[in-house]
C-alpha positions in Angstrom: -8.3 0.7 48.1 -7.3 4.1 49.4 -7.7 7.3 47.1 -4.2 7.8 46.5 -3.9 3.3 45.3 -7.2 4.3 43.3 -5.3 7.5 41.5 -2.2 5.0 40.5 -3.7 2.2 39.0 -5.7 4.7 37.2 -2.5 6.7 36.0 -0.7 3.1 35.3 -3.4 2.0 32.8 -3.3 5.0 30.9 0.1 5.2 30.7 -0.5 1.4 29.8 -2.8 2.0 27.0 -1.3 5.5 25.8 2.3 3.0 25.3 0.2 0.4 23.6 -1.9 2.6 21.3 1.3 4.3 20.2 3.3 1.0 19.3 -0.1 0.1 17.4 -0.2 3.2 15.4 3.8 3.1 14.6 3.3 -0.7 13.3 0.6 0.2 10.9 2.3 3.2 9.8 5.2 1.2 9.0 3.6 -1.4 6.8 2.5 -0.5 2.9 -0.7 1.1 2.5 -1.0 0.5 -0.9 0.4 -0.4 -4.4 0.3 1.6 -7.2 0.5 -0.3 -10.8 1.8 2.5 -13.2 3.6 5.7 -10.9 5.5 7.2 -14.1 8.3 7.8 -12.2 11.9 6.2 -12.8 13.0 3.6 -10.3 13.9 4.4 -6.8 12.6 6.3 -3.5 10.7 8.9 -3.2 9.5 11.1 -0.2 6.5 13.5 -0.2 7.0 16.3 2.2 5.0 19.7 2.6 7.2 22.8 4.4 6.3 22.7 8.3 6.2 19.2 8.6 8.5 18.2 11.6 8.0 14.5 10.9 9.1 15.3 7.2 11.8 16.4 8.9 12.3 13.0 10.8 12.0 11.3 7.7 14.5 13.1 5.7 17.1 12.7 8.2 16.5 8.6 8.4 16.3 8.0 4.9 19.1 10.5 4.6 21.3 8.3 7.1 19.8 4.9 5.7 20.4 5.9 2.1 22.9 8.4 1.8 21.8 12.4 0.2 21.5 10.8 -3.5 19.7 7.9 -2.5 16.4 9.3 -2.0 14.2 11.6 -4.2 12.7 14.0 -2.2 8.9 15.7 -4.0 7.6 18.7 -2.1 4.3 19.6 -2.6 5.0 23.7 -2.7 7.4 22.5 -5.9 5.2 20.0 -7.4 1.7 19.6 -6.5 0.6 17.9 -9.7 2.9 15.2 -9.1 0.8 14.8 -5.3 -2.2 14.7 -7.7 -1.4 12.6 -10.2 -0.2 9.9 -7.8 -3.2 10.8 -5.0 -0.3 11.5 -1.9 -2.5 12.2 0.9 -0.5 12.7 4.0 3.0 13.8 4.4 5.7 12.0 5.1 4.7 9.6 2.6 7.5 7.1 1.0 7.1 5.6 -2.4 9.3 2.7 -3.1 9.4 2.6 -7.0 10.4 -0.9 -8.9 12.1 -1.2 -12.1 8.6 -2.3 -13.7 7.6 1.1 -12.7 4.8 0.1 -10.3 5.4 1.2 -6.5 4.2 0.6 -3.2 3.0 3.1 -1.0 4.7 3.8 3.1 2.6 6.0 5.6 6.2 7.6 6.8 9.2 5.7 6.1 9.5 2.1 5.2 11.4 -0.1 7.8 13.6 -1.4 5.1 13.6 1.4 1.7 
């Protein structure tokens, strides 16, 4: 192979893997991290943002256009940092889908489906 075959098939793989790694990442983001048994918090969905965040941003906007305005509850953490604490939110967006038993389950982001 010539220098200039060599350089493409180098730039295609990374592309390749760059696409791959990024579809990865978005899948696992999507799926629950974790459940919570008792959140203290009244039924519903909640998103955790922090000022600065553009993907809190992102999040707002889909949840806004999934949802409606009203049909989200959005915590900041410059509001309500106790609440972050309480509930141990440790990366922003984070999406908690609260049941009417009051437990909750946990989305890195926004869920697929709030």
């Amino acid at each position: 192979m010539d220098d200039l075959t060599t350089r493409l098939v180098v730039v295609g793989v990374t592309v390749v893997a760059v696409v791959v790694f990024s579809l990865v990442l978005r899948h696992l983001r999507s799926r629950p991290r974790r459940s919570i048994a008792t959140t203290g918090l009244r039924p519903g969905t909640y998103l955790f943002t922090s000022a600065g965040c553009e993907e809190c941003d992102r999040a707002r906007r889909l949840l806004a256009d999934r949802s409606g305005v009203g049909g989200f509850v959005e915590v900041a953490w410059e509001r309500d940092p106790a609440v972050f604490d309480r509930l141990g939110v440790d990366a922003v967006p984070s999406t908690l889908i609260v049941a009417e038993n009051g437990s909750g389950v946990w989305h890195a982001g926004i869920p697929r489906n709030p």
